[in-house]
N, C-alpha and C positions, 0 to 999 in steps of 0.2 A: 192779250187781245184787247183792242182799243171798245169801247163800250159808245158806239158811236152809230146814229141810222145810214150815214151817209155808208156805204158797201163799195162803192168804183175805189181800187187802191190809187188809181192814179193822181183822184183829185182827191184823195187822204193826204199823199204824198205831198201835195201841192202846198195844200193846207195849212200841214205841219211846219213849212219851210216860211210862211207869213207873219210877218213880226209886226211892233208898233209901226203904225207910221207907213207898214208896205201900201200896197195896193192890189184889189185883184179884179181883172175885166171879168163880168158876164154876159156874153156877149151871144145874139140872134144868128142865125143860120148864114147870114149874108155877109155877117164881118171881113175884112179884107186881112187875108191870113198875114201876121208878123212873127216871120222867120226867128227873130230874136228872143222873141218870149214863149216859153213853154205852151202849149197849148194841149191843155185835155177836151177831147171832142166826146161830148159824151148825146150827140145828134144820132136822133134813131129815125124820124121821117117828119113832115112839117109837125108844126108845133110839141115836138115830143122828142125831150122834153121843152115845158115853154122855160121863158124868162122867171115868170114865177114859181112855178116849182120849186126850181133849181136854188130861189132864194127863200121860200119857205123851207128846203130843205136846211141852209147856210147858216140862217138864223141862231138857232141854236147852240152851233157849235163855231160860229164868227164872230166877233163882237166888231161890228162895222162904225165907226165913230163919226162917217161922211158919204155920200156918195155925189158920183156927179154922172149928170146924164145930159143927151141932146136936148138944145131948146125944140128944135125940130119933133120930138117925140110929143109933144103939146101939139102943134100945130097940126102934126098930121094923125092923130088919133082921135078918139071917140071918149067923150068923159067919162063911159064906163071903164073904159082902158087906164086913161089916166089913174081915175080911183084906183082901181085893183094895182096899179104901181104903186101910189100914195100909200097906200095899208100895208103894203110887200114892206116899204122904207117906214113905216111909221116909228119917230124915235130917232131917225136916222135925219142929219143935217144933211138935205139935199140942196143940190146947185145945176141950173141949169143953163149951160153955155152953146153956145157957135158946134155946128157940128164936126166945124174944121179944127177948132180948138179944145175940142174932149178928144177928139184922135191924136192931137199932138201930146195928150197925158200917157195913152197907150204904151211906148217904147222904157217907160221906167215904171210899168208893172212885174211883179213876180209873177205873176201866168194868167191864163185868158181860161176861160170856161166857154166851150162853144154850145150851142144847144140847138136844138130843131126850132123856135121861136120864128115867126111869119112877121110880126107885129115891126111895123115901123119905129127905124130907133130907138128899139126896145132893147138895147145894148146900155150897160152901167161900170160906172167904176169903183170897187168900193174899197173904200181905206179904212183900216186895221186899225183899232183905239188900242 
């Protein structure tokens, strides 16, 4: 038995299959679904679970070595927002690009994490150290 808080098998599954160098989207309620990439929906109703959660839950059992997120997720949110992302990544080499250009990263990730998250462009990509 795997000794681990995360309990959904599916994004254990997911997990175990992420190597150096992969990448894994987690991604808000609105994402535009890619048929190509696995996708664990673990969305129960608006913000539940949020963005953060899902990455406070990761933490421990990811070692994310980058992530990249919309420049747009600045623009259109609230500094308390931003923060509580900032501290979600803290440690983490973030990068923030075009929102047309974090989705063209999408197609060569190992799986998407959907979540109930409201929060604009509050979708991230993180890569595997």
């Amino acid at each position: 038995m795997l000794n681990t808080k995360i309990l959904n098998p599916h994004l254990l599954s997911l997990l175990a299959r992420i190597r150096h160098t992969n990448s894994l989207v987690i991604a808000d309620r609105g994402f535009p679904f890619w048929p190509q990439i696995e996708t664990v929906d673990i969305s129960l109703m608006n913000d539940v679970p949020s963005v953060l959660e899902v990455i406070a839950a990761l933490r421990p059992e990811f070692h994310a070595a980058a992530a990249f997120m919309a420049k747009e997720f600045l623009e259109n949110n609230t500094p308390a927002i931003r923060a509580g992302f900032a501290e979600a990544l803290s440690g983490i080499s973030t990068t923030y690009e075009p929102h047309v250009e974090f989705k063209k990263r999408v197609p060569s990730a190992i799986g998407l994490v959907r979540t109930g998250d409201t929060i604009q462009y509050a979708n991230m990509i993180l890569v595997s150290g």
